[in-house]
C-alpha positions in Angstrom: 39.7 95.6 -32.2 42.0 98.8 -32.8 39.9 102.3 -33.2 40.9 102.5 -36.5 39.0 99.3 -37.7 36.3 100.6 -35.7 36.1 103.8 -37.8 36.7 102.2 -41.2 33.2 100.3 -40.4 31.4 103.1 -39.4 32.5 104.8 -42.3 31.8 102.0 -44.8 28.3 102.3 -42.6 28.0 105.5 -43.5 28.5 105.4 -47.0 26.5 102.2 -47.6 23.3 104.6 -45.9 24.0 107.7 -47.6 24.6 106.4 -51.4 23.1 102.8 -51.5 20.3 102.6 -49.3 18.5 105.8 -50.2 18.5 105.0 -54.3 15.3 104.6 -55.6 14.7 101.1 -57.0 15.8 100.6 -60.7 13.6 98.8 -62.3 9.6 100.0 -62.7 6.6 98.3 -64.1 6.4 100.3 -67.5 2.9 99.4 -67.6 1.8 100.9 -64.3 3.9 103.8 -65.0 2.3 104.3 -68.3 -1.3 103.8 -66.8 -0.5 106.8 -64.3 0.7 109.0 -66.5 -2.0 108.7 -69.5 -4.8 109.3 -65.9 -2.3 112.0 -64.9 -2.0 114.1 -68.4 -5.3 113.5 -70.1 -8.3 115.6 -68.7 -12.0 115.5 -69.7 -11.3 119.3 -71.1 -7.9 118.4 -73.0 -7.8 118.3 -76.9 -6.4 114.9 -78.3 -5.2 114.2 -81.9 -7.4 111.4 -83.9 -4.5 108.8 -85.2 -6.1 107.7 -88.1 -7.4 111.5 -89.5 -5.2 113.9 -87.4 -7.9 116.4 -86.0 -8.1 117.5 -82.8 -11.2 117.1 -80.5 -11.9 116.5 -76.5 -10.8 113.6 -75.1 -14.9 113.5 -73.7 -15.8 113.0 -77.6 -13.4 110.3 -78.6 -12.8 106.7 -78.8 -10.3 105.0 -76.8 -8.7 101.8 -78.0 -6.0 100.5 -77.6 -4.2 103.7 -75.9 -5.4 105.7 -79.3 -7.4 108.0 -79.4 -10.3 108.6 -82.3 -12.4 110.9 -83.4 -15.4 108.7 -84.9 -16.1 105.2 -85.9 -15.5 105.5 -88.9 -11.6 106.3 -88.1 -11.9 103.8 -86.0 -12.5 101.4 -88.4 -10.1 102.4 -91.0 -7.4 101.2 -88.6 
């Protein structure tokens, strides 16, 4: 092989290693991503909006169904 063949592989290496290999992956698991983030930005002390009434109250004094958050049972039900 000549040199210069020799360095047009090393530098198609190269590229491949710098640019391709260190991408992160493409696609993600919305659902896992979702998960972690709702874990991530909801703490016991944070206020949450009800979706059926619209006030605001601790996430420790809510209802949680169906990633929704609610202030009583009787929102709850409404929905």
């Amino acid at each position: 092989m000549s040199p210069q063949w020799i360095v047009v592989i090393v530098l198609i290496v190269a590229v491949y290693f710098i640019f391709i290999k260190k991408r992160p992956p493409l696609r993600h698991n919305k659902k896992e991503t979702t998960k972690k983030k709702n874990k991530e930005e909801v703490q016991s002390n944070d206020m949450v909006e009800c979706v059926e009434c619209g006030i605001y109250c601790e996430v420790d004094d809510t209802i949680l169904s169906n990633n929704k958050y609610y202030c009583s049972q009787e929102c709850l039900k409404k929905s």
